[in-house]
C-alpha positions in Angstrom: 0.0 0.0 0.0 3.0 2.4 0.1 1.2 4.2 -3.2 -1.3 5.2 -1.3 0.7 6.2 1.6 2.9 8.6 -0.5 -1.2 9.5 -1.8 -2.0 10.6 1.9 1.6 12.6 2.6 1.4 14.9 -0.4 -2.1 16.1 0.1 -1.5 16.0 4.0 -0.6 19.6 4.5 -3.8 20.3 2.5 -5.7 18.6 4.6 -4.7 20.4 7.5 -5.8 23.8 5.7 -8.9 21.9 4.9 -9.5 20.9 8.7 -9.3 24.5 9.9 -11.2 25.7 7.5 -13.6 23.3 7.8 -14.0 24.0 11.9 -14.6 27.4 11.4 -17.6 26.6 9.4 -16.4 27.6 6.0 -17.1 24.7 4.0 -19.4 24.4 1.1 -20.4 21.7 -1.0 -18.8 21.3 -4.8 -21.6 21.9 -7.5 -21.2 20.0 -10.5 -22.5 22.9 -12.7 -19.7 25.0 -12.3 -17.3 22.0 -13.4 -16.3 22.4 -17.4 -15.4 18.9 -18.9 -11.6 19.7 -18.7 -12.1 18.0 -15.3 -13.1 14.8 -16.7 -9.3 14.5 -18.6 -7.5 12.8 -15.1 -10.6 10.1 -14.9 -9.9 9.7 -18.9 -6.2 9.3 -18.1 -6.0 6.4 -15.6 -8.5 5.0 -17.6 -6.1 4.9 -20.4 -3.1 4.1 -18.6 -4.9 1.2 -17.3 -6.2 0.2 -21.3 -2.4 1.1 -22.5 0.5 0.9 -20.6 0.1 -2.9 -20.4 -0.4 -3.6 -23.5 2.8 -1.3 -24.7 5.0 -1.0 -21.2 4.0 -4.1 -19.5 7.3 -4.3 -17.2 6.7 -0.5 -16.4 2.7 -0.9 -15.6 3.6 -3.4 -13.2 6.2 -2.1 -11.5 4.6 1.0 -11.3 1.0 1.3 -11.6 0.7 2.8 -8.4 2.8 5.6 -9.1 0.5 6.3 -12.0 -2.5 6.4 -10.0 -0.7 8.6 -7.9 0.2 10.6 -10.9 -3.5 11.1 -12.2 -5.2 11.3 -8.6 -2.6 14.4 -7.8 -3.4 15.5 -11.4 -7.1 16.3 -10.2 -6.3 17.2 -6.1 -3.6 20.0 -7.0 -5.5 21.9 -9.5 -8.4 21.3 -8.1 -7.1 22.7 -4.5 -6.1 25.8 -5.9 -9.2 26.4 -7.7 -11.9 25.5 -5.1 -9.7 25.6 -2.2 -8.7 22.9 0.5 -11.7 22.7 2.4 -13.7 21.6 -0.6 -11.1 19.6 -1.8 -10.9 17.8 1.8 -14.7 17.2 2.4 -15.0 15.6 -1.3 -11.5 13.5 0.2 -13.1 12.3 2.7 -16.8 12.1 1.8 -15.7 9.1 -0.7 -13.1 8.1 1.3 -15.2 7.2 4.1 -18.3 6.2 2.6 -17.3 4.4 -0.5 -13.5 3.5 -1.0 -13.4 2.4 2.9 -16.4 0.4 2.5 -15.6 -1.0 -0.6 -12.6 -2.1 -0.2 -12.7 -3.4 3.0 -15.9 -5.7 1.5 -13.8 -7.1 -1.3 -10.8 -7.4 1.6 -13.3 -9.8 3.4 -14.4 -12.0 0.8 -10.8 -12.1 -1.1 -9.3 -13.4 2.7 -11.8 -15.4 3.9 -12.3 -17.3 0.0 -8.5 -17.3 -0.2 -9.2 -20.0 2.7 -11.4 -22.2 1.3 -10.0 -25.5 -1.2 -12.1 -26.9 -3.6 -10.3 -30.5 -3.3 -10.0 -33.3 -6.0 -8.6 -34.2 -9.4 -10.8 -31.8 -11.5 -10.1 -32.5 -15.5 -11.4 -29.5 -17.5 -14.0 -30.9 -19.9 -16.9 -28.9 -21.4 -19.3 -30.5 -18.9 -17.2 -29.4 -15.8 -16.4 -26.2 -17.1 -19.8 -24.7 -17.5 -21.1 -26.7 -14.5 -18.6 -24.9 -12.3 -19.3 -21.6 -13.9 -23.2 -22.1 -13.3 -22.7 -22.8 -9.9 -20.6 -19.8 -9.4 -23.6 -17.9 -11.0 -26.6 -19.2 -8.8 -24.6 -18.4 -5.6 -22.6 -15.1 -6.6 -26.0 -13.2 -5.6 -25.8 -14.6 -2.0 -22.5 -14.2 -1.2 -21.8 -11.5 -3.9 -19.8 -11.4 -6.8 -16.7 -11.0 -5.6 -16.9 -14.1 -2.8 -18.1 -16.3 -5.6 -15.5 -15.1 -8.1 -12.3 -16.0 -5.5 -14.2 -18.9 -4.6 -14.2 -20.8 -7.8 -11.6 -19.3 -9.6 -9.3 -21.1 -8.2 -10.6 -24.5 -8.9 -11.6 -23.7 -12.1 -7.8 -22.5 -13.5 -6.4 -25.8 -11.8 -9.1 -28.1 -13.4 -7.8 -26.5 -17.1 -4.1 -26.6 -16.1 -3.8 -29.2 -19.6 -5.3 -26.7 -21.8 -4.2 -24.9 -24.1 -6.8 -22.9 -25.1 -8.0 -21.2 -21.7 -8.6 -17.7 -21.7 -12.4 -17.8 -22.9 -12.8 -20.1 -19.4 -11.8 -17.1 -18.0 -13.7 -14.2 -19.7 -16.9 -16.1 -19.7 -16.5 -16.5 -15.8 -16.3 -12.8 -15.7 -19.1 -12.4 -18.0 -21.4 -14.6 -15.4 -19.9 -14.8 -12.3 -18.3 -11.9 -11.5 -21.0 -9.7 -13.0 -24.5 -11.7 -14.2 -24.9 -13.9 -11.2 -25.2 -11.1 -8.7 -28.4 -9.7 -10.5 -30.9 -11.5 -7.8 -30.7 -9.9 -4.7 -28.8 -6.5 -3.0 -25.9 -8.7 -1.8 -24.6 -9.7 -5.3 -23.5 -6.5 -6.8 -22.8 -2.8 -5.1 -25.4 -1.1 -6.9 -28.2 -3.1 -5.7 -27.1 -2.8 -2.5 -27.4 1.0 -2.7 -31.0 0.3 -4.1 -32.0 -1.7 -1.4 -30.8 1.4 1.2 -32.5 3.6 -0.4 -35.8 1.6 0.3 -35.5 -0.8 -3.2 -37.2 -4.1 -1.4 -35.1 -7.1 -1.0 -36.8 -9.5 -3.2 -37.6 -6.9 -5.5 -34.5 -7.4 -7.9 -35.4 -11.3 -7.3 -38.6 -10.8 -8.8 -37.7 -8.4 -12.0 -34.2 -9.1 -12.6 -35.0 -12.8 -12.7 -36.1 -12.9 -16.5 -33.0 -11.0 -18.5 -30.9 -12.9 -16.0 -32.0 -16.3 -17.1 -31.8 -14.9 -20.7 -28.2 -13.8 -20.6 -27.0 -16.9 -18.3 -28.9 -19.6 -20.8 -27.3 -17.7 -23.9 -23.9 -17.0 -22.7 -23.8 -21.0 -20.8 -24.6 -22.3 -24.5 -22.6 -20.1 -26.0 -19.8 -21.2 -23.9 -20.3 -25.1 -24.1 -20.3 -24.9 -27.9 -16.9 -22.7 -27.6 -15.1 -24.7 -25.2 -16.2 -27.9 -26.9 -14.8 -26.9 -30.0 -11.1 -25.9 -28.9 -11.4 -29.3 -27.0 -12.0 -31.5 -29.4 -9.6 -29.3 -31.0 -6.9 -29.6 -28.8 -7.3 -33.7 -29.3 -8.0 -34.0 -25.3 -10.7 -36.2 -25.5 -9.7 -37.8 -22.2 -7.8 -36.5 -20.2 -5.0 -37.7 -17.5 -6.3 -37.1 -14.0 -4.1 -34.7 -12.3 -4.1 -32.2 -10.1 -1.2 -29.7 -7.7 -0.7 -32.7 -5.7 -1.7 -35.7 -7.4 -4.8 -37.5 -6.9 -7.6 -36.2 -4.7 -11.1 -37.2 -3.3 -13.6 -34.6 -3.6 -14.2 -32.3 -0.8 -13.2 -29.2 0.8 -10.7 -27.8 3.3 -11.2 -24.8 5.3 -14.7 -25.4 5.5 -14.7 -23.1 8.8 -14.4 -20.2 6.1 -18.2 -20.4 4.9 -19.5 -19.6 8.3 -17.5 -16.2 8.1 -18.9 -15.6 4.5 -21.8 -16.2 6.2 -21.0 -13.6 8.6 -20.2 -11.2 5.6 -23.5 -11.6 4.5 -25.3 -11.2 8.0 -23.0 -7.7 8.8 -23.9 -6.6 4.8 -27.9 -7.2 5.8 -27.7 -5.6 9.2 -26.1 -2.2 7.5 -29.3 -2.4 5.6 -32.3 -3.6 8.0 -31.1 -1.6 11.0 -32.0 2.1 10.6 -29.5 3.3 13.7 -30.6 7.3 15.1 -26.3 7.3 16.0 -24.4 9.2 13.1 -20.8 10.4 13.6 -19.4 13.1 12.0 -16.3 13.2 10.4 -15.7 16.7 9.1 -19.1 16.9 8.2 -19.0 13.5 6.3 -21.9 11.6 8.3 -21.0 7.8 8.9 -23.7 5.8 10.4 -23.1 3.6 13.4 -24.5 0.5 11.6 -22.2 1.0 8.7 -19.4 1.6 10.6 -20.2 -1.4 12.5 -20.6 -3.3 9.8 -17.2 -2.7 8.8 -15.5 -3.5 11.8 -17.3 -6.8 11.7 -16.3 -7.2 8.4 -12.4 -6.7 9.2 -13.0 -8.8 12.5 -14.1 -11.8 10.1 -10.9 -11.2 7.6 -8.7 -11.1 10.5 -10.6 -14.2 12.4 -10.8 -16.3 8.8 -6.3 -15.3 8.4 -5.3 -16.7 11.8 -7.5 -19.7 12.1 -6.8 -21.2 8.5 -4.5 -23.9 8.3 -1.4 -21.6 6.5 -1.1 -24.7 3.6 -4.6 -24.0 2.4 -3.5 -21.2 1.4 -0.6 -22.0 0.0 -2.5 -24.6 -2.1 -4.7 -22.0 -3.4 -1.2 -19.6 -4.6 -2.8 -17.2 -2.0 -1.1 -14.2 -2.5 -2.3 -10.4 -1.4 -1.2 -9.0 -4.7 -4.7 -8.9 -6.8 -6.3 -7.1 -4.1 -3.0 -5.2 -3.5 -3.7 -4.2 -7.4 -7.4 -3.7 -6.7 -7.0 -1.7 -3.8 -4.1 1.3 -6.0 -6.2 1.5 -8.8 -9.8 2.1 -7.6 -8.1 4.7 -5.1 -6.9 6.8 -8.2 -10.5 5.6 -9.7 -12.4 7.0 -6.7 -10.8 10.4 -6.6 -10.8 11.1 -10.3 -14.1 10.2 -10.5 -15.4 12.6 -8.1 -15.7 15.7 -10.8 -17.5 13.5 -13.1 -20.0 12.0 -10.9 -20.4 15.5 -9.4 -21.4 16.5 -13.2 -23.4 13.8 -14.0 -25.2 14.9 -10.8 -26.0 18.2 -12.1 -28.1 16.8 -14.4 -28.7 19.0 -17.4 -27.2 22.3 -15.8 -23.7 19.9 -15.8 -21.3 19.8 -18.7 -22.3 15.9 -19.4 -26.4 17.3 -20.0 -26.2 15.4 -23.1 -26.2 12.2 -21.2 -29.0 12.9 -18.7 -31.2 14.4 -21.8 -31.1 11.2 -23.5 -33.2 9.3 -20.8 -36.2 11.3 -20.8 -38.4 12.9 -23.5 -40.5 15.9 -22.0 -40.6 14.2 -18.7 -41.9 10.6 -19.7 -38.7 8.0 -19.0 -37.2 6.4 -22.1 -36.6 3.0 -20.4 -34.0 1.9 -23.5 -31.9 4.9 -22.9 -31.9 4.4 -19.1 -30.7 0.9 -19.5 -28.2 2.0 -22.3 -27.1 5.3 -20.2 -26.4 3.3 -17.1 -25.0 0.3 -18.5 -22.9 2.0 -20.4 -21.2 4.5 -18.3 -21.1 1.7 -15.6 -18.4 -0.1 -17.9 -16.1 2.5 -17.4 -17.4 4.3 -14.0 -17.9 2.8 -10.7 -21.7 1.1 -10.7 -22.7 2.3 -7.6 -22.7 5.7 -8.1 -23.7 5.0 -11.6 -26.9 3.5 -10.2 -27.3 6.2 -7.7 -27.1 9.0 -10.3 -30.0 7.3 -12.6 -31.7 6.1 -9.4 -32.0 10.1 -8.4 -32.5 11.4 -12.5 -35.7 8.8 -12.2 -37.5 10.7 -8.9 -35.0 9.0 -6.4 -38.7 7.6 -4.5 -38.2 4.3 -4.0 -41.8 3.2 -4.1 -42.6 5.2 -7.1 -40.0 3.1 -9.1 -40.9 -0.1 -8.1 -44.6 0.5 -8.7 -45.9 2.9 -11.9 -42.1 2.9 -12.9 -40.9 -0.4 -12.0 -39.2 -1.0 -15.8 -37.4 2.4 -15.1 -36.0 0.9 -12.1 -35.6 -2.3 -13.5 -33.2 -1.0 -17.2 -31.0 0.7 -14.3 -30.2 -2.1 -12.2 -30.1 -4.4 -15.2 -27.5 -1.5 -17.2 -25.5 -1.4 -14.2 -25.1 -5.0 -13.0 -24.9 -6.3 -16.6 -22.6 -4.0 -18.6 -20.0 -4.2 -15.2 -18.8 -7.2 -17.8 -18.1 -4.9 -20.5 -14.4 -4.3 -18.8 -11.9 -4.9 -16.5 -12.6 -1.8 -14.6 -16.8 -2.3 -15.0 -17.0 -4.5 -11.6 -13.7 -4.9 -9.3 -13.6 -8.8 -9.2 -12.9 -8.7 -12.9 -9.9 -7.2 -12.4 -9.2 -10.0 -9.1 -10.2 -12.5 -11.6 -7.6 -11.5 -14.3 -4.8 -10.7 -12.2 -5.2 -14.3 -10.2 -5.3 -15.9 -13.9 -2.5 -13.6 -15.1 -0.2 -14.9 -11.5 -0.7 -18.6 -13.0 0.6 -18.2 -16.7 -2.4 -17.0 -18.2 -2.2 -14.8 -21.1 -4.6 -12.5 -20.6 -6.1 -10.1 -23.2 -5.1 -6.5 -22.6 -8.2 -3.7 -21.7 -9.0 -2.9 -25.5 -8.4 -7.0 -26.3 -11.0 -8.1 -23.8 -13.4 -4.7 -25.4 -12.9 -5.5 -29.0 -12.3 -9.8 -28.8 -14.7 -10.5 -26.2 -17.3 -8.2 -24.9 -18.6 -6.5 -28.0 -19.3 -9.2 -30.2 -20.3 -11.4 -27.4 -22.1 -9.1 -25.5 -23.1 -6.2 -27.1 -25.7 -8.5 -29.6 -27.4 -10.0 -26.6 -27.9 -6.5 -25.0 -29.4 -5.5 -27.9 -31.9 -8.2 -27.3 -32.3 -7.7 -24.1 -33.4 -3.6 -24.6 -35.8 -5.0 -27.1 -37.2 -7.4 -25.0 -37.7 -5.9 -22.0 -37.8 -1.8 -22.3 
């Protein structure tokens, strides 16, 4: 983490401007409609670097992404600093600091650790049959214990069950496709974004109920799709049996560090008490309020990491190639993601006084929703934003009343949860364990495609037609 160390020094004397200032009542809030685009070019840049430097510096992105985040987060702060002035600058800091980079990465912190812990035993052989049964079962459970706890889960397995292939890097984008991204469609603990619905008063069985139908759609497409793919470079590869192996020869079936489900369980019980318990306790942190039950929620959540690291046998792990550096990776880049995006979202919320009123334009025609749009709008800036907010910004362009949307405009509510949770897929950056899936495949020999090889190869011309079908479908 020393990236985001040298992150907190340079803008520390800042933030001690910002704390005075902020004492003696000064501070205001930023307003997205006085923001020109220019301040969406440090977002565009570490979105770049990411889609670029690996594919043309690959030694230098790796052994220096951080600094690059670094570079484009300070490329925003300064500026930005000296235009608005540090008590701005530190309440925006800390207002997503505190309640959505903490939050989210100590979630993903959780169910990395306490996944890392869990081994999928036996001699696996990577057929067709195994292959897409794995990758359904990842789907049916990634919207109970999210997307990201499913996605460490089975990844594992999965790349050691294909360690004869030759041809394995579709394995791997379709389990992103579905696993990391389509499975968590059912309820608010698979994906972020339905989690912010279900705060905001969304019903918990709601996105059970409405989502279930484009998720069966996509799954049964993308599953077929999949079988007939991996059958091909099969028989292709002239494995039509293979020889049973495994990392350390020939195993029963079964599981060690079992221990580690009842902590994901205990993810999922401290992730449902943020939500269900409405606590009157809010503490202020430089006028940032955090709630007592999220807070407690993510000292739980830390208590369970910690719990599930000392109590695992240490050659579980070591079974698994547990190592801390995807969510090491994770953890730099949606740092710099999180502060660079906070002009744009701030934009985006300004609706159509903001320099993006384009976007927010498209959704409605004098007043009346355009569903389509709403599900191509979100979807589409969720590929390259964060989701959550994503959601939350069409969530509020829609009335932001909870019942309203899932009564008279229930298919509003429903193209923005299906934009954002779907189209996560689209990229890397689109949902976080996609990038945890592709640096875990990358750390055993993998070739991954680059940012624009897993765009243009995979995601448009798989994707892309079956979106298409969904909009016409269903909005």
């Amino acid at each position: 983490m020393r990236s985001i160390k040298i992150l907190f020094l340079v803008i520390l004397p800042g933030l001690i401007l910002a704390a005075e200032d902020i004492e003696s009542g000064s501070i205001h809030h930023l307003d997205g409609s006085q923001l020109s685009i220019l301040w969406v070019l440090p977002f565009m840049g570490i979105l770049f670097s990411i889609a670029i430097l690996p594919l043309f510096a690959d030694r230098f992105w790796h052994n220096n992404f951080g600094k690059v985040t670094i570079f484009w987060a300070m490329s925003f702060i300064i500026p930005f600093a000296v235009l608005w002035g540090a008590s701005v600058t530190f309440y925006e800091l800390a207002q997503v600091s505190l309640l959505e980079y903490i939050p989210f990465i100590i979630l993903l912190l959780s169910l990395f650790t306490i996944s890392g812990g869990i081994r999928l035993t036996g001699t696996l052989i990577g057929t067709p049959i195994l292959n897409t049964a794995l990758i359904l079962i990842g789907t049916v459970i990634a919207s109970w214990m999210g997307t990201t706890g499913a996605a460490m889960l089975l990844i594992r397995p999965l790349i050691r069950a294909n360690l004869e292939r030759k041809n394995k890097v579709h394995i791997i984008v379709f389990f992103i496709f579905l696993v990391a991204n389509i499975g968590g469609s059912l309820t608010p603990l698979g994906d972020p974004p339905l989690f912010l619905g279900f705060l905001k008063g969304v019903d918990f069985f709601w996105t059970t109920d409405m989502m279930l139908r484009p998720m069966l759609f996509m799954v049964l497409c993308l599953l077929s799709l999949f079988y007939l793919i991996d059958s091909y470079y099969y028989r292709k590869e002239g494995l039509n049996v293979l020889p049973p192996r495994s990392d350390h020869g020939n195993e029963k079936l079964g599981v060690d560090g079992a221990i580690n489900f009842l902590f994901l369980a205990g993810v999922i019980g401290a992730v449902l008490l943020s939500g269900i318990w409405k606590s009157t306790i809010i503490i202020d942190v430089y006028h940032v309020p955090v709630h007592l039950q999220n807070l407690i929620r993510d000292l739980l959540l830390l208590g369970l990491t910690m719990t599930s690291w000392l109590v695992t046998a240490r050659s579980i792990r070591e079974h698994n190639q547990f190592t801390w550096f995807p969510i090491q990776e994770v953890a730099k880049l949606f740092a710099g993601i999180f502060v660079t995006i906070i002009p744009v979202i701030a934009i985006l919320k300004a609706g159509t006084d903001g320099a993006l009123a384009m976007i927010v334009r498209s959704v409605s025609n004098d007043g009346e929703p355009i569903n389509q749009m709403y599900f191509w709008a979100t979807g589409v800036l969720s590929s390259f934003l964060d989701n959550a907010p994503t959601y939350l910004v069409f969530f509020n362009t829609a009335g932001g009343d909870a019942v309203q949307l899932m009564g008279d405009m229930k298919n509003t509510l429903l193209a923005i949860s299906v934009g954002a949770v779907f189209m996560g897929a689209n990229t890397y950056i689109g949902n976080a364990p996609n990038f945890m899936v592709k640096s875990i495949a990358q750390e055993r020999g993998i070739d991954m495609p680059s940012f624009f090889g897993y765009l243009i190869k995979y995601s448009i011309p798989i994707l892309l037609p079956l979106y298409i079908i969904v909009s016409w479908i269903f909005f």
